[in-house]
PAKOLVEX-425187 format. One record per residue (C-alpha): residue number from 1; x, y, z. Coordinates in Angstrom, 3 decimals. Example, Ala and Ser with C-alpha at 12.3 -4.5 7.8 and 13.67 -1.06 7.14 Angstrom:
! PAKOLVEX-425187
+-----+----------+----------+----------+
|   n |       xx |       yy |       zz |
+-----+----------+----------+----------+
|   1 |   12.300 |   -4.500 |    7.800 |
|   2 |   13.670 |   -1.060 |    7.140 |
+-----+----------+----------+----------+
This chain:
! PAKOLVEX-425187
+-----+----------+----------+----------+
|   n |       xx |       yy |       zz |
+-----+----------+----------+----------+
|   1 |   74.147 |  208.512 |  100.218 |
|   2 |   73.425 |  205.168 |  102.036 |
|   3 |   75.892 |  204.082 |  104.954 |
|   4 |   76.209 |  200.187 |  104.840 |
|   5 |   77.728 |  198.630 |  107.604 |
|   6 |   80.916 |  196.529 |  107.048 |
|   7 |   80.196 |  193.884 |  109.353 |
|   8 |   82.558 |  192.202 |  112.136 |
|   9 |   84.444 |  189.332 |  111.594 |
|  10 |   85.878 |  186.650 |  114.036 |
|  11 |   87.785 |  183.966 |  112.947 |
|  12 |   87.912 |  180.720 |  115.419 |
|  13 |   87.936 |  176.938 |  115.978 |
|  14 |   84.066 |  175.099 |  115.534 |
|  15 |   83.846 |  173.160 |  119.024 |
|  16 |   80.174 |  171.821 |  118.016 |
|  17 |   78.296 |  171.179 |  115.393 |
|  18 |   75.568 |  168.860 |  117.223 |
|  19 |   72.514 |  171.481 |  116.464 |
|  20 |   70.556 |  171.881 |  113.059 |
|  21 |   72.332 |  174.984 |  111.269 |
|  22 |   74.303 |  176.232 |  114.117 |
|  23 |   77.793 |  175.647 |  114.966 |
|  24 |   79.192 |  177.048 |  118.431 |
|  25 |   82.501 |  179.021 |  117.910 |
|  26 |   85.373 |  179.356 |  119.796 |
|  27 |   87.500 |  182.803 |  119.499 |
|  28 |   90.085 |  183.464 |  121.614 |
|  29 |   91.739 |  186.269 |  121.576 |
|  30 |   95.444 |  187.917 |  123.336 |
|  31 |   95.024 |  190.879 |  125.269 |
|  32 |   97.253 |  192.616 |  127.706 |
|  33 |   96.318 |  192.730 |  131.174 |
|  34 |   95.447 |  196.681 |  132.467 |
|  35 |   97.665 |  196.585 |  135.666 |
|  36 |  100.771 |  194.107 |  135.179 |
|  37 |  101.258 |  193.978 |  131.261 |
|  38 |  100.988 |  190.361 |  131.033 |
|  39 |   99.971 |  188.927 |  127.767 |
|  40 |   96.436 |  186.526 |  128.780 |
|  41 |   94.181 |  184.632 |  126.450 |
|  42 |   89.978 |  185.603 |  126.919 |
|  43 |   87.835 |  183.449 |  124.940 |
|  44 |   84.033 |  183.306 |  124.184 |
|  45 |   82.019 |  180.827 |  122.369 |
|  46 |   79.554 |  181.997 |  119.505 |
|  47 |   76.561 |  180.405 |  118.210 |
|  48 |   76.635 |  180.951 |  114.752 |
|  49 |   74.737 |  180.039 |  111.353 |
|  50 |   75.764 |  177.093 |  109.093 |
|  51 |   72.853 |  176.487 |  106.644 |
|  52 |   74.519 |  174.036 |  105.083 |
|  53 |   75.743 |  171.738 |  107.983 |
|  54 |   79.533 |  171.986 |  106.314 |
|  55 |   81.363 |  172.629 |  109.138 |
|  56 |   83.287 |  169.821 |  111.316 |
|  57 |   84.827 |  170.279 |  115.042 |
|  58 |   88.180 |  171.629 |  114.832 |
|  59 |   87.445 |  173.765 |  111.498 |
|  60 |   89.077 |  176.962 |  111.799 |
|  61 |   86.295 |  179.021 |  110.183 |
|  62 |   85.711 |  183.274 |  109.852 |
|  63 |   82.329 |  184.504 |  110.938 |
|  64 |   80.477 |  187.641 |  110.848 |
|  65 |   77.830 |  189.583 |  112.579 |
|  66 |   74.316 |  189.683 |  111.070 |
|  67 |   70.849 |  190.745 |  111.924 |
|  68 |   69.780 |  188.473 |  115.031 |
|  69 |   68.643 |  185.480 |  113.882 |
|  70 |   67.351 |  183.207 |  117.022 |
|  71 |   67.918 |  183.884 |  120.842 |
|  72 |   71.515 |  182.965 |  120.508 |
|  73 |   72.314 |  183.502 |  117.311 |
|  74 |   73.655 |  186.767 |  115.851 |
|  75 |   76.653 |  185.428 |  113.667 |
|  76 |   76.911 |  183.961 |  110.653 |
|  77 |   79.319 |  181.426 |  109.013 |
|  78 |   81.289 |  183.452 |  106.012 |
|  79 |   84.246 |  181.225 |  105.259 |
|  80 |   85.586 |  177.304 |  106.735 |
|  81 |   89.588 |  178.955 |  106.815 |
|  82 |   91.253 |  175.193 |  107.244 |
|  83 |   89.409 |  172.095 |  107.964 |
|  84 |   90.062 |  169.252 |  110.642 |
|  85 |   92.163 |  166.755 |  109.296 |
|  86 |   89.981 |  163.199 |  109.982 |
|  87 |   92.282 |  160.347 |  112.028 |
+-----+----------+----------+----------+
């Protein structure tokens, strides 16, 4: 019986797409602080994949882990969610 992996997701807002293939994500997530309860934002930005150069700043796109791929790059684009709406 094999075991496949169901791989992570993260869904968050493309912040650049200035590099060949790679669009830096940014997913923020709301945790609760340990001692006082508060509710606080931590983000981290994500170099992931984008072989196809589709994705735009401000795309809210869903990404997922995959086998390292460069130095920085261990995500891959799976779906653009909502794109940026052009002014």
């Amino acid at each position: 019986m094999s075991h496949t992996r169901v791989p992570r997701t993260a869904s968050g807002t493309v912040v650049s797409n200035k590099m060949n293939s790679t669009i830096t994500v940014l997913v923020e997530r709301r945790v609760q602080h340990p001692l006082y309860g508060k509710i606080i934002k931590r983000s981290k930005k994500i170099h992931a994949h984008d072989p196809g150069n589709e994705c735009q700043e401000g795309d809210i796109v869903t990404i997922e882990e995959t086998r390292p791929i460069s130095k920085t790059k261990s995500w891959k684009l799976r779906s653009i969610d909502r794109k940026a709406t052009v002014i």
